[in-house]
N, C-alpha and C positions, 0 to 999 in steps of 0.2 A: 723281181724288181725290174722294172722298165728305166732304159735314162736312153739321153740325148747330147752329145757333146757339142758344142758350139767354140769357134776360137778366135782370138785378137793374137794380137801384141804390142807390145809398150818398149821406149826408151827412156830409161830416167838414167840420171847421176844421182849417187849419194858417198857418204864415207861412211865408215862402222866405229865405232868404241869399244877398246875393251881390245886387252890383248891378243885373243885368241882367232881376231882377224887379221892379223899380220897385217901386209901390207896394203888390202884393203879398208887400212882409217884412214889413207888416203882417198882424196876426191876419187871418184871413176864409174864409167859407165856401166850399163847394164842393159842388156835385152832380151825381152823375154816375150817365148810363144806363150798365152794366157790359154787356158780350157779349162771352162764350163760347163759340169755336167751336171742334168736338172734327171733326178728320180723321183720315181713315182708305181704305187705298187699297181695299178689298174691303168690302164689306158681311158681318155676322157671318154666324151660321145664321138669324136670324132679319129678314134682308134689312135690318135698321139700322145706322147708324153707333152708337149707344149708347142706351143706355135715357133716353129725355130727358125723362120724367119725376124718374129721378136724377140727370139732369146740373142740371136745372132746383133740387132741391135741395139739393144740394153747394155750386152756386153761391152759394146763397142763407146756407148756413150760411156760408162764404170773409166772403161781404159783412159778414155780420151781428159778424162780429169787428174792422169797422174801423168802422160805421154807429155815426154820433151821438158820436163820438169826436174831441177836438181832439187830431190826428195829434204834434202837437208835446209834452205829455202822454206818450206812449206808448214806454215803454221801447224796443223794437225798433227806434224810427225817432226815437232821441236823436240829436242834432247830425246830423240827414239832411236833405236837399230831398226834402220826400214830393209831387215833380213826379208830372204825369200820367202820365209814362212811367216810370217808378218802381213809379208803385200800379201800373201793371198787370203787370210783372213778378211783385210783391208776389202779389197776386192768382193769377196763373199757376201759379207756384212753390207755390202753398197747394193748390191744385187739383191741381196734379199729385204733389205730395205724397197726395192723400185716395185717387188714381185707384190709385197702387203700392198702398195698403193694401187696393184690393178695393171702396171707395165705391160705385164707380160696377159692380162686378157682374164675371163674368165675361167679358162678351161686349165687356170695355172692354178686357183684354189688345190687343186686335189696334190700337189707337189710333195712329196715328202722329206726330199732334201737333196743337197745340191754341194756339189764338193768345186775347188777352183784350186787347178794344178798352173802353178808359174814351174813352167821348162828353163834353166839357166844357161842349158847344153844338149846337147843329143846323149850325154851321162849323165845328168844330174836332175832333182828338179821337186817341188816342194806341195805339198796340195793341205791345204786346210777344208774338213767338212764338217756341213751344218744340218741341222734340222729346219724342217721351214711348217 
């Protein structure tokens, strides 16, 4: 299997519900390095997994709709834990929504799937992956 990472990052505020976050069900920040990685078992015609100048971004448009934003605010993510493992489903799901309409170009059909790790820390960090 061939992939490609490509990466952002985002600053949101949110709080959490539910005991087992302690002290974060208070308001507070969050930043996060975003990566994006697009697999694919064959390389196109033109010997890439995808154009990573477009995947670079796509990504960046995804982020730029949750960046600078108090997640709690945000109709989509009313009464939700916008846990790390959450956004990056969130994340994913938007992504591979852009990749069906064509975003990411032709040579992105052959994609097999594509994982989105949000980094919380240089210890820690959260990845959801899909099939595409």
């Amino acid at each position: 299997m061939f992939s490609i990472t490509v990466r952002d990052h985002i600053m949101i505020a949110h709080s959490f519900r539910g005991e087992v976050f302690g002290p974060a069900q208070r308001l507070h920040g969050a930043t996060f390095l975003v990566d994006a990685t697009f697999r694919r078992e064959q390389l196109d015609d033109d010997n890439i997994v995808v154009d990573i100048g477009l995947a670079t971004q796509e990504l960046g448009a995804v982020v730029a709709e949750l960046n600078y934003r108090n997640l709690d605010n945000e109709p989509d993510f009313a009464g939700i834990n916008t846990s790390t493992e959450f956004l990056a489903k969130v994340i994913a799901d938007r992504l591979a929504q852009r990749i069906e309409k064509g975003a990411l170009g032709e040579g992105a059909k052959g994609l097999a799937g594509l994982t989105v790790t949000l980094h919380e820390s240089h210890v820690a960090w959260a990845s959801y992956e899909r099939a595409l």
